[in-house]
C-alpha positions in Angstrom: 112.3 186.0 -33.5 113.4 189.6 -32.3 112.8 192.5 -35.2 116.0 192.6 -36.2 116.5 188.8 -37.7 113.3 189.8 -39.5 114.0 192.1 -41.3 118.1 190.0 -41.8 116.0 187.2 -42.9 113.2 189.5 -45.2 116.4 190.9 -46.7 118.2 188.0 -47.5 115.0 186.6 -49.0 114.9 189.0 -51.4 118.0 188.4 -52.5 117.8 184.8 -52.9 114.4 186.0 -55.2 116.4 188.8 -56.7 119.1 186.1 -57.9 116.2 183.5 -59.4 114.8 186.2 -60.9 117.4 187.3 -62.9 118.7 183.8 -63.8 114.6 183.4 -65.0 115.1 186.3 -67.1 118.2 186.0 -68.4 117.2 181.6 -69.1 114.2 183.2 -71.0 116.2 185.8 -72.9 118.3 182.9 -74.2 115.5 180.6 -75.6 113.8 183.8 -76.9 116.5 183.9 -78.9 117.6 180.9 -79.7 113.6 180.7 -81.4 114.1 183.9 -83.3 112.0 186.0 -80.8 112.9 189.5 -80.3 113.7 190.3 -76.2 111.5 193.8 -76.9 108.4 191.7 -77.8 105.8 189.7 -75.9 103.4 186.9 -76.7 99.8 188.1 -77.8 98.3 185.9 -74.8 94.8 183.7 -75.4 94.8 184.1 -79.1 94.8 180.3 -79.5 91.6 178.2 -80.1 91.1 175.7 -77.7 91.0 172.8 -80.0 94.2 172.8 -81.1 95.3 170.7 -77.8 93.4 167.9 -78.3 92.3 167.6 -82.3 94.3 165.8 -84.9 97.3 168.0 -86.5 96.7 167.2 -90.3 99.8 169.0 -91.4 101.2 172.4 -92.5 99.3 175.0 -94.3 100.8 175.9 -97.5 103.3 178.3 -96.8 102.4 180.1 -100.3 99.3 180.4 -99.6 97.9 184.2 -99.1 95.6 184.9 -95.9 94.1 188.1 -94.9 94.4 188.6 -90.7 93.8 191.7 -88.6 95.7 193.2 -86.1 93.4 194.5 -83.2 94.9 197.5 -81.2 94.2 197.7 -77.5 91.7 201.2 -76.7 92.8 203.6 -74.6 92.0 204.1 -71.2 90.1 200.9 -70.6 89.1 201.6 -67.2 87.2 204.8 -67.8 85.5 203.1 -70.5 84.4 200.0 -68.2 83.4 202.6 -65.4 81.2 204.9 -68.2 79.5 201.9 -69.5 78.2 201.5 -66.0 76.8 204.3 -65.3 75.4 204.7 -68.5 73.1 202.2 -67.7 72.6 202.7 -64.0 69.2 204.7 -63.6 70.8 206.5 -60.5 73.9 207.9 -62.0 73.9 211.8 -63.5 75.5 209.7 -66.9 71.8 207.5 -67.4 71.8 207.4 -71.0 73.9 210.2 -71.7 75.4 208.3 -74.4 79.0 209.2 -76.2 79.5 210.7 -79.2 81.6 209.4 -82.2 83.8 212.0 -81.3 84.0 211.1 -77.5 84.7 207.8 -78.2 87.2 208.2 -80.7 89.3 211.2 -78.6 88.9 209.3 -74.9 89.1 205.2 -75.9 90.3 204.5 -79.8 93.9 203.8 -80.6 96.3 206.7 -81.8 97.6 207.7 -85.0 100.9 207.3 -83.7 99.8 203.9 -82.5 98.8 202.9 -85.5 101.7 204.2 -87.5 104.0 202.0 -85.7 101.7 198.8 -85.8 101.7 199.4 -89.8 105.5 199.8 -89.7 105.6 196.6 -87.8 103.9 195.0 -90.7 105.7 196.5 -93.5 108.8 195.2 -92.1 107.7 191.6 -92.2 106.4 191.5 -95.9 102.6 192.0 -94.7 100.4 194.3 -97.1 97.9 196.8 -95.6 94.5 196.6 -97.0 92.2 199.0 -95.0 93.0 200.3 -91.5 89.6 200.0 -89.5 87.3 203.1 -88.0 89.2 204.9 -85.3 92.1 203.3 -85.5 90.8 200.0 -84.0 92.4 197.5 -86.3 94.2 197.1 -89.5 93.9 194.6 -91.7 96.7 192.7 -93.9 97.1 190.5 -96.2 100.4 188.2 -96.9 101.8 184.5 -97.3 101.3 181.8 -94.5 104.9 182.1 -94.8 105.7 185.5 -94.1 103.3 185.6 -91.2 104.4 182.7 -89.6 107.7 184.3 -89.6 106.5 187.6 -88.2 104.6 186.1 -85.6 106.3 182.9 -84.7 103.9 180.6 -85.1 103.3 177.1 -87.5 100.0 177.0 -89.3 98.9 173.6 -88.9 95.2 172.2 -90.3 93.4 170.7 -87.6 90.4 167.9 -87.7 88.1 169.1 -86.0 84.6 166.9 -85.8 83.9 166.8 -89.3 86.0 169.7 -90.1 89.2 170.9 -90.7 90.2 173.9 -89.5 93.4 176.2 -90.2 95.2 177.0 -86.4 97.9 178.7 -85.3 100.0 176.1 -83.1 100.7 178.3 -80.0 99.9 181.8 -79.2 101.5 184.6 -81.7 104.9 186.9 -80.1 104.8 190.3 -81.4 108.4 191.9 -81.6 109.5 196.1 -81.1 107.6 198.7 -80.5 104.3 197.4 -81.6 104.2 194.6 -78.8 102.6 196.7 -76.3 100.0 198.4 -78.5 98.3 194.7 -80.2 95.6 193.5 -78.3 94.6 190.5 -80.7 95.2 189.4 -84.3 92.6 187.3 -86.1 92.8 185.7 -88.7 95.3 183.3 -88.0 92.9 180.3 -87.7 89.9 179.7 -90.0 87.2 180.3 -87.6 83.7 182.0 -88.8 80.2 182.3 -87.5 77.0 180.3 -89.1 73.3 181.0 -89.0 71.2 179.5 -86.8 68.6 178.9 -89.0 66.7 176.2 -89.1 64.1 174.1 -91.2 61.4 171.4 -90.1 64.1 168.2 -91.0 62.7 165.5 -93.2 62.0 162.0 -90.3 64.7 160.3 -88.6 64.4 157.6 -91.8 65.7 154.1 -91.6 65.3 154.1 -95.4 67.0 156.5 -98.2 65.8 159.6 -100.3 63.4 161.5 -97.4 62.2 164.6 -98.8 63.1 168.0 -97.4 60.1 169.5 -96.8 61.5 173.3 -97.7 62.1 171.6 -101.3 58.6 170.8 -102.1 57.2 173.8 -100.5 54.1 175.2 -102.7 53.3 178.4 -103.9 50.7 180.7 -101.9 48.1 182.1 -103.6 47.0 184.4 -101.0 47.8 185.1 -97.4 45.1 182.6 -96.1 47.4 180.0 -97.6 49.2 179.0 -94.5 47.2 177.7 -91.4 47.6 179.3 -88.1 47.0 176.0 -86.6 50.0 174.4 -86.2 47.9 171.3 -83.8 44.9 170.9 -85.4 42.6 168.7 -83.1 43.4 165.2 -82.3 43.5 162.0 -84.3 43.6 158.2 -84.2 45.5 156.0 -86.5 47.0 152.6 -87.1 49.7 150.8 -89.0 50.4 147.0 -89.5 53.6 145.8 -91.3 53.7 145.3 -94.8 50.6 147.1 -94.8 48.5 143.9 -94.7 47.5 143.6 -91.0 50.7 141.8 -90.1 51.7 142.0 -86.5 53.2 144.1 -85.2 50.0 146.7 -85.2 50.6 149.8 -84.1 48.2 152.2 -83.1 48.5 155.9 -82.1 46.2 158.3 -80.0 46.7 162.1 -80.1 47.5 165.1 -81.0 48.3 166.0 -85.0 50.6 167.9 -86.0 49.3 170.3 -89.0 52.3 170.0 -91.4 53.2 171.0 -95.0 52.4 168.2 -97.4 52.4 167.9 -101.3 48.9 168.7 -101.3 48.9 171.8 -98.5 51.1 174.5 -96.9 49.7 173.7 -93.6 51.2 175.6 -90.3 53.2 178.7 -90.9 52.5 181.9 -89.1 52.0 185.0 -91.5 52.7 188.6 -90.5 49.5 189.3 -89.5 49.3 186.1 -87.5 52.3 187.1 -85.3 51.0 190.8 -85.3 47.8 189.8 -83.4 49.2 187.0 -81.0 51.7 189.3 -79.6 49.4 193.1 -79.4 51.4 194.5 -81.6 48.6 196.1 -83.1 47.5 198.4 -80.7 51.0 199.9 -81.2 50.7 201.2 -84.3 47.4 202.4 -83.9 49.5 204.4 -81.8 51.4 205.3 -84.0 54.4 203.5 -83.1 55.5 201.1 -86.0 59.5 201.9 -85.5 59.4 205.1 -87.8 62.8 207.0 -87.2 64.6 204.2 -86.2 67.3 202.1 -88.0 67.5 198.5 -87.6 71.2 197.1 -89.0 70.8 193.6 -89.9 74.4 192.0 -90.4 74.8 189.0 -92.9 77.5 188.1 -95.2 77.6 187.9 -98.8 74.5 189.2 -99.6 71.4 188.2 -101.9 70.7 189.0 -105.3 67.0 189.4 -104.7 66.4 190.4 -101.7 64.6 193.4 -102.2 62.2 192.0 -105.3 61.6 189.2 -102.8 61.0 191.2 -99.6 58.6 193.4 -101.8 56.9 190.1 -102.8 56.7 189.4 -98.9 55.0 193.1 -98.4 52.7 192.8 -101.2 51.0 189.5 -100.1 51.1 190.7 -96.3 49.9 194.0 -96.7 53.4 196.0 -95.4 55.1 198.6 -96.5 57.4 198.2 -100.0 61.0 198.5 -99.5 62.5 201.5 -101.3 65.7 203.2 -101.6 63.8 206.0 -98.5 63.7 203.0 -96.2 65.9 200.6 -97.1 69.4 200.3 -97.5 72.8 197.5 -98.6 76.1 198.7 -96.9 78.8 196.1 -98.2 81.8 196.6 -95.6 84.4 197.6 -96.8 83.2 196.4 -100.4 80.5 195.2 -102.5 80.8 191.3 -101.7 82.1 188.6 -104.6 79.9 186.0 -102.9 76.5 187.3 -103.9 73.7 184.9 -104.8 70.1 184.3 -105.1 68.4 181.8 -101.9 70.0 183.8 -98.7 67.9 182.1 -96.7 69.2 183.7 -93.7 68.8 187.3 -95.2 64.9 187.1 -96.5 64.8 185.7 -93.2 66.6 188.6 -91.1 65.0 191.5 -93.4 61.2 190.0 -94.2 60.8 189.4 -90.4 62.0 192.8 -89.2 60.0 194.8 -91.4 56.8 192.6 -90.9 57.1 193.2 -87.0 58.7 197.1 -87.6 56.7 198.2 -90.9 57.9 201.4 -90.3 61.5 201.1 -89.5 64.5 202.1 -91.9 66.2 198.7 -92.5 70.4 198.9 -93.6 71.8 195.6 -94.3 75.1 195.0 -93.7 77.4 192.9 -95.5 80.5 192.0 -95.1 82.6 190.0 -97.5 82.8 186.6 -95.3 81.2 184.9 -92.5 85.2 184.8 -91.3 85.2 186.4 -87.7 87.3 189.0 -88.9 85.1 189.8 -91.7 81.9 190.1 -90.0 83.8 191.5 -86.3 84.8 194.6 -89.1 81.5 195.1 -90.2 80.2 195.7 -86.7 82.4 197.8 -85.4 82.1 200.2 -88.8 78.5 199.9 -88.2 78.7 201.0 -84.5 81.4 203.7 -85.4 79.7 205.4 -88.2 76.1 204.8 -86.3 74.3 203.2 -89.5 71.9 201.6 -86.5 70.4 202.1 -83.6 69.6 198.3 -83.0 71.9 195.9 -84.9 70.8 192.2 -85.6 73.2 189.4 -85.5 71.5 186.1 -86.7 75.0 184.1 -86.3 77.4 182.5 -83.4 80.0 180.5 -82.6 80.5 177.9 -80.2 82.2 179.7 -77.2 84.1 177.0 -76.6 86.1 176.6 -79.6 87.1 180.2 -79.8 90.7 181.6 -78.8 89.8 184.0 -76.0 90.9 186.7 -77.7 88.2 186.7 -80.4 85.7 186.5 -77.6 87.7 189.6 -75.7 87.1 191.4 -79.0 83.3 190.5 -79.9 82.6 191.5 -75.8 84.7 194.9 -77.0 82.8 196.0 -80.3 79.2 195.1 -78.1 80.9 197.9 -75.5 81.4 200.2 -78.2 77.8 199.7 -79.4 76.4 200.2 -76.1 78.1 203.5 -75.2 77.2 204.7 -78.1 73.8 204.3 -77.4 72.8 201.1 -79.7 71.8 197.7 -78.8 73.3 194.5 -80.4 71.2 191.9 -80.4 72.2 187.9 -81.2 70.5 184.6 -81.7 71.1 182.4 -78.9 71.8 179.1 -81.3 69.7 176.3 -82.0 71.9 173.2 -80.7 70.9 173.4 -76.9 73.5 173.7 -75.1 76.1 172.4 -77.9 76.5 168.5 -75.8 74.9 166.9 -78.7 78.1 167.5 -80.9 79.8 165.5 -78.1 81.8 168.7 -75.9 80.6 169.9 -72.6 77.9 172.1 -72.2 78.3 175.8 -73.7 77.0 178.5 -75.2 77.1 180.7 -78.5 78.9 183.7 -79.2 78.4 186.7 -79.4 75.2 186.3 -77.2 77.7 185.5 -74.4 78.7 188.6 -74.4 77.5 191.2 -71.5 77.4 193.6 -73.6 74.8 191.8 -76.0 71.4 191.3 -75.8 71.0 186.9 -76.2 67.7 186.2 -77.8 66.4 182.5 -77.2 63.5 181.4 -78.9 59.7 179.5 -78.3 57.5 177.2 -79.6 54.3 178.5 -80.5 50.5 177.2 -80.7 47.4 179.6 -81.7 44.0 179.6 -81.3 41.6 180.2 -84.4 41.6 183.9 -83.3 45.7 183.9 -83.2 45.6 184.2 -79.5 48.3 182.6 -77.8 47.0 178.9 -77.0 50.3 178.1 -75.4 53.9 178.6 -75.9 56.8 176.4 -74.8 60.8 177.0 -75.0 61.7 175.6 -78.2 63.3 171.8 -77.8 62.5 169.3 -80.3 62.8 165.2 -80.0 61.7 162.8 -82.4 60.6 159.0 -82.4 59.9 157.0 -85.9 56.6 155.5 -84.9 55.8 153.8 -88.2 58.0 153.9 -91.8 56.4 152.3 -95.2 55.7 149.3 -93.8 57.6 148.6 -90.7 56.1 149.5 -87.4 58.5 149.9 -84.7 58.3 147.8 -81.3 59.2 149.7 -79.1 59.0 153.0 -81.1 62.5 154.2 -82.4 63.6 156.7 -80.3 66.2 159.6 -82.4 66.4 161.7 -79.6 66.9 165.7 -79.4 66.7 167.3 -82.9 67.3 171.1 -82.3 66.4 174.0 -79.5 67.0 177.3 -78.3 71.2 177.9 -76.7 71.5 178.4 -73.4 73.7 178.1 -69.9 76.3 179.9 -68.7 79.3 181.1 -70.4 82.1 179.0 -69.0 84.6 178.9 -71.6 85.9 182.1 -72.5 89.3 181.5 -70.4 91.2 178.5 -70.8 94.7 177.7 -69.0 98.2 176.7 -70.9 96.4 173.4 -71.4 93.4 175.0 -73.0 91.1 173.5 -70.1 88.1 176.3 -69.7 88.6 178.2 -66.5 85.4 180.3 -66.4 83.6 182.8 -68.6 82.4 186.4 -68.8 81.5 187.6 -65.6 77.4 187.8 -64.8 77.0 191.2 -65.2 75.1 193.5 -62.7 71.9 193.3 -64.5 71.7 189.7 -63.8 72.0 189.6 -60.3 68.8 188.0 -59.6 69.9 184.7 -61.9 72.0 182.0 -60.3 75.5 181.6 -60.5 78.8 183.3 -61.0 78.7 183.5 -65.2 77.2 185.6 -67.7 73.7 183.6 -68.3 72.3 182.9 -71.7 69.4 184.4 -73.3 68.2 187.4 -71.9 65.1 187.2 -73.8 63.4 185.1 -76.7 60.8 184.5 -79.4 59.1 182.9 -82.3 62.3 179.8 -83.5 60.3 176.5 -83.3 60.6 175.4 -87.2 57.4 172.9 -86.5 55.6 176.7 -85.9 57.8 178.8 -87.7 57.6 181.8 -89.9 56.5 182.2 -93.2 59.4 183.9 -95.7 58.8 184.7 -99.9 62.7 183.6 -101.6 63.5 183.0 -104.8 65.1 179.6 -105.7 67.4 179.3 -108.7 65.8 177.3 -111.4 62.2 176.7 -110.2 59.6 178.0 -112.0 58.1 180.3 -110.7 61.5 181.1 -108.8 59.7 183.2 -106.1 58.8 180.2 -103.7 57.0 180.5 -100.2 58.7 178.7 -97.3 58.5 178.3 -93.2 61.5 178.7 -91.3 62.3 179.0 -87.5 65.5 179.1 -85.5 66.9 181.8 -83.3 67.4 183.4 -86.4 64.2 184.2 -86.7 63.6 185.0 -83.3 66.5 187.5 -82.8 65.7 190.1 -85.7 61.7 190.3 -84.4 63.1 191.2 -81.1 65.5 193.9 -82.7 62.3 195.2 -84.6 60.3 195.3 -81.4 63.2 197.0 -79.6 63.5 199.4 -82.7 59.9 200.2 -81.9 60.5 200.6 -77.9 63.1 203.3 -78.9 60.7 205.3 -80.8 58.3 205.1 -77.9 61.1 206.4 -75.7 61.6 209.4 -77.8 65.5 208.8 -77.3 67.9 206.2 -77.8 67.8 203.3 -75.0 71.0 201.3 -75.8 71.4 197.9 -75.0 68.6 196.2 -74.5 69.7 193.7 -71.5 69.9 195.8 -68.7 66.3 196.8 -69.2 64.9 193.2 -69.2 65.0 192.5 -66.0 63.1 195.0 -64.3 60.0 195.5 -66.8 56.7 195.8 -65.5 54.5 192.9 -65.3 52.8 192.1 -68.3 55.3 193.5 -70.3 56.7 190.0 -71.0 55.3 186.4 -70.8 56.8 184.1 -68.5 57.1 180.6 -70.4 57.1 177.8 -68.0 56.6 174.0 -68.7 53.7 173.4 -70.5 51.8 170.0 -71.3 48.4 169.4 -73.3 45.7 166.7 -72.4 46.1 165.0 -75.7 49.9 164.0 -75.2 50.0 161.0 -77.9 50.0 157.4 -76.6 50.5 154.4 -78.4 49.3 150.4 -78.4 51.0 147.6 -80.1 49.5 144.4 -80.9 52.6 142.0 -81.0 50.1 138.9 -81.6 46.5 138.2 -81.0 46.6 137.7 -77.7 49.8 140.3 -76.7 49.2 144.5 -76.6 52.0 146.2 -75.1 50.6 150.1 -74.1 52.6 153.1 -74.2 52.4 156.3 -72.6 53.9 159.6 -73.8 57.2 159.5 -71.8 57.7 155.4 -72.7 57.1 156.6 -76.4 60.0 159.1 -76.0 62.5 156.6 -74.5 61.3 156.3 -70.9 63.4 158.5 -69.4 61.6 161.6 -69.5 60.8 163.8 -66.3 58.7 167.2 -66.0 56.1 168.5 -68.5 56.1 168.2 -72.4 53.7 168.6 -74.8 53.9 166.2 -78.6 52.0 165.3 -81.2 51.9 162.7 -84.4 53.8 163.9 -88.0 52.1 162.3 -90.5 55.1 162.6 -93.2 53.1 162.8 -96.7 56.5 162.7 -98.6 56.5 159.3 -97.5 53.7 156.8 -97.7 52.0 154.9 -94.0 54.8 157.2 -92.2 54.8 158.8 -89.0 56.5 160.7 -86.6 56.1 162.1 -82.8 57.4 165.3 -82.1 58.0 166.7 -78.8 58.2 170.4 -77.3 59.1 172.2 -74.7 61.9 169.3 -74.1 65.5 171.4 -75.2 66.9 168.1 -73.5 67.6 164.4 -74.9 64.9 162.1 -73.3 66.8 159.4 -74.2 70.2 157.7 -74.5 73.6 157.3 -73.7 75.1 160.9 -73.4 78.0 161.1 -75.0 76.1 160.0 -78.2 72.6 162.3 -77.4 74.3 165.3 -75.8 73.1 165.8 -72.0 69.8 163.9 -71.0 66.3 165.2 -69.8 67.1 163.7 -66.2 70.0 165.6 -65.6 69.3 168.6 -63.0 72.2 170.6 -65.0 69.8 170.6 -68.3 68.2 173.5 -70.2 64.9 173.8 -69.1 62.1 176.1 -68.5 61.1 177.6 -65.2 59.0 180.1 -63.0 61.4 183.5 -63.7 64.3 183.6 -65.7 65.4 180.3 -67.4 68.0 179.5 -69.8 65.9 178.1 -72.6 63.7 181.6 -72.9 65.1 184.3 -71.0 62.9 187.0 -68.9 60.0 185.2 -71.7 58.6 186.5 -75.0 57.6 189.9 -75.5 53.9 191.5 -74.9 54.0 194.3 -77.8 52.6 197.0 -76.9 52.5 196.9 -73.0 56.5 195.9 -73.8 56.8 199.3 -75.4 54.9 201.2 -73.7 57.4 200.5 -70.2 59.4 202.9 -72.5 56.9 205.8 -72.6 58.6 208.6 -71.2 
């Protein structure tokens, strides 16, 4: 073909595409209309949760009903601001933690005036009341019938079962008509999504029989601080069952290690302050001096208690810290004081008792907003980053990524990029579900720790030595198996399979297509680029959540007497606020603000963190059951787990008190299922793709726990 037909045939191609083209847009024109749509708008893209493709459609919302939603405004030159938050953090660039100014941020990257004047008209027009615009322009947020906004934005509000909830969803993605199109990046709201706590208590047996005790309901009062045992495995122990309790076969008997649990008659296991203090050298920094004075940890939880501070004090008093006063410690309700206030936050005595017992000399602001609605606590974030009431802000809350509209994602990943230019670090728990397959979806991972502009905190299980040394530590991953129950012995033992562990994986689910399949995730970011794969990996770093060794709280519980009660909790919500405190502390060390905490991780200096790898102990239990006089069947540690179980764990026998000739195993280090079919068990201990811990990085623990003060002193300057 000579030039000339080329360039014929190039031409007359483009006028066969010009023609389609115009028919397209003139076809699309038409059915905007013919819907109601305005020809000057466009769809707010991704602003659908995924689960509206595939759970049941229970009906309309009320159209009466009144909702509150935010309209999120796109920042201004987005590019610059990616670019900046680069080379913030790049120890080669002239910006190296040269971090922006309110004022820089606000003039350079934040929404108009003007812009915002003409999203507010937007919302006049359709009925919509304004109840606060947000710091720098960023969002506003409205109130008005189901009615009216499904009329402005062109969507139905249907309710939605999802597992054993129902959720409120918009049915397909909002269209936003006029002038205000371009200038809306995101509106939540629309759907009734909100973060929860991943907190988490020792759980009562997997019982074949009624009315188990929780064992955070019968917890006693402590006397003194030697009240709680730092041995979580006390030694080893022998002991046998029958059936009926009169040496009827089957006989079981059971070889091991025990498990030093509260009973009715004793506190048992549950690390103190000073416990914690010693295992990981945090002493030796603040015989330095450095204790986190100057610093400002922001701890974000909704509602807010009612006794927080008389029971934090309660906490200091019987663990020798500091008191909380009105010169270090603060309540900022965003934008109000909350109408949800009440007494037994766990979550909060929790967040703030555990901060200021690994940060005694830290200024601690907790931040409330009104609702654990992603709107709500989104708001309270961004106010908090804007009008710097940090330096380190803890987040003991997520989401599953999975079920999230993109665009809520887009916005958390936005706020943490705020935070981190502005020189402040937002920390969040990783989750304490694994890696979410036990609910029955595919494997994913919590947000915000997805973020790459968050630090993800995983978390450990911990064992001490008499001297609260480390004896071991393992990434937190519990399974269970009923051994013997008030007179039944179970042959083979009854395997209940994974019970709770640290979040983990990649993020794979923060894009979906038009069929609301995932497509990928956040983007690994450069810090990472020594862990495998394409996606932003989950945690970055971890510590103390194993509820079996978990931390010791003081909370008042409405009518108990004495209402001030002494409890042991674990999760990743415990894990995450020690690691703000601890990165509260490294900031003070630096003599200037560090930022986000991530990017630093993976370079430290050896010893600064401890490498957790799979760990087992000699006394793994074992079992033998006499089936007749002349019949034993033997059982080794795996076979009492369900068989199936590959690569080190470590277990040992529950002997439930609540409950009389009772016990349990419990296994750790195994953030897995040993046993069962997966659907039901969530993915298996014999599948490569499993969370697991490894030499290096691994997505159960991170870089590893924390070694205080050689963690903080890679910060001297």
């Amino acid at each position: 073909m000579d030039s000339s037909n080329a360039v014929l045939l190039s031409a007359k191609s483009k006028a066969v595409w010009a023609m389609w083209l115009g028919l397209f847009v003139v076809v699309l024109i038409g059915c905007l209309a013919s819907q109601g749509f305005a020809a000057t708008g466009r769809f707010i893209a991704h602003n659908t949760p995924n689960y509206v493709a595939t759970a049941a459609n229970l009906g309309t919302e009320d159209p009466a009903k009144v909702i509150e939603v935010s309209f999120w405004l796109n920042p201004r030159n987005r590019g610059q601001l990616d670019a900046i938050t680069k080379n913030l953090y790049d120890p080669t660039s002239p910006q190296f933690r040269h971090f922006l100014t309110r004022n820089q941020i606000a003039t350079r990257f934040a929404p108009t005036a003007a812009q915002m004047k003409v999203v507010r008209q937007f919302l006049a027009a359709n009925n919509l009341k304004v109840m606060r615009v947000g710091p720098m322009n960023f969002f506003v947020h409205a109130k008005g019938t189901v009615g009216d906004i499904e009329n402005a934005l062109h969507v139905q509000l249907n309710q939605y079962q999802v597992g054993s909830n129902v959720m409120r969803a918009n049915n397909r993605d909002p269209y936003v008509d006029g002038a205000a199109a371009p200038l809306v990046r995101a509106i939540s709201g629309l759907d009734s999504g909100e973060y929860t706590h991943p907190m988490a208590t020792r759980p009562g047996p997997p019982s074949t029989k009624p009315g188990a005790k929780s064992l955070a309901a019968m917890a006693p009062a402590a006397p003194d601080s030697s009240f709680f045992s730092n041995n979580c495995f006390d030694g080893t122990e022998t002991e046998s069952f029958s059936t009926n309790n009169n040496g009827s076969f089957p006989i079981g008997t059971y070889k091991g290690n025990h498990l030093n649990e509260q009973s009715l008659t004793s506190a048992g296991c549950g690390y103190t302050p000073a416990m914690i203090q010693a295992a990981y050298n945090l002493n030796a920094l603040y015989a330095e001096g450095f204790d986190g004075s100057g610093q400002t940890i922001g701890i974000i939880d909704w509602c807010g208690s009612l006794t927080i501070q008389s029971d934090a004090n309660a906490f200091s008093a019987q663990f020798g810290l500091p008191q909380l006063t009105s010169s270090n410690f603060a309540i900022t309700y965003v934008p109000t004081v909350s109408t949800c206030q009440a007494i037994d936050q766990t979550e909060i005595n929790i967040d703030v008792e555990w901060a200021h017992a690994i940060a005694p000399g830290a200024n601690i602001n907790l931040i409330v907003p009104p609702s654990a609605n992603f709107s709500d606590v989104d708001e309270a974030e961004l106010t908090a980053v804007v009008y710097g009431l940090a330096n380190v802000l803890s987040g003991s809350y997520g989401s599953i990524e999975a079920f999230d509209p993109t665009n809520e994602l887009l916005t958390e990943n936005l706020i943490n990029q705020i935070a981190a230019v502005a020189g402040i670090s937002a920390n969040f728990s990783s989750g304490d579900q694994g890696d979410f397959s036990f609910f029955g979806i595919p494997p994913t991972v919590s947000a915000p720790a997805d973020s790459p502009y968050a630090t993800a905190v995983g978390g450990v299980t911990l064992a001490l030595n008499a001297d609260n040394s480390i004896a071991w530590q393992a990434g937190w991953g519990n399974n269970e198996t009923l051994l013997a129950e008030e007179g039944t012995v179970f042959d083979p033992p009854l395997f209940f399979g994974f019970i709770g562990g640290a979040g983990g994986g990649p993020s794979n689910c923060v894009f979906a297509d038009v069929n609301f399949n995932c497509t990928g995730g956040f983007l690994k970011p450069s810090y990472q680029k020594g862990v495998p794969g394409k996606w932003r990996q989950v945690p970055d770093v971890s510590w103390l959540a194993d509820p079996f060794t978990g931390g010791v709280i003081a909370i008042s519980v409405p009518f108990q007497i004495p209402s001030l009660t002494w409890q042991v909790w674990g999760g990743t919500s415990l894990a995450c606020p020690m690691f703000s405190a601890l990165w509260a502390i490294a900031n003070q060390e630096a003599g200037a603000p560090l930022g986000l905490a991530a990017p630093y991780l993976y370079s430290l200096p050896v010893g600064a963190v401890t490498d957790i790898v799979p760990v087992a102990t000699k006394h793994n239990v074992t079992a033998s059951i006499r089936e007749s006089p002349t019949v034993t069947v033997p059982y080794n540690p795996a076979q009492i787990l369900g068989g199936s179980v590959t690569g080190k764990f470590a277990d040992a026998i529950w002997d439930y008190a609540p409950l009389a000739d009772t016990a349990v195993l419990v296994s750790f280090g195994m953030d897995c299922s040993a046993e069962g079919p997966a659907t039901f068990f969530g993915t298996l201990c014999t599948d490569p793709t499993r969370l697991k811990t490894k030499v290096g990085w691994d997505n159960v623990t991170g870089v590893g726990t924390p070694n205080g003060k050689a963690f903080a002193d890679a910060f001297h300057p």
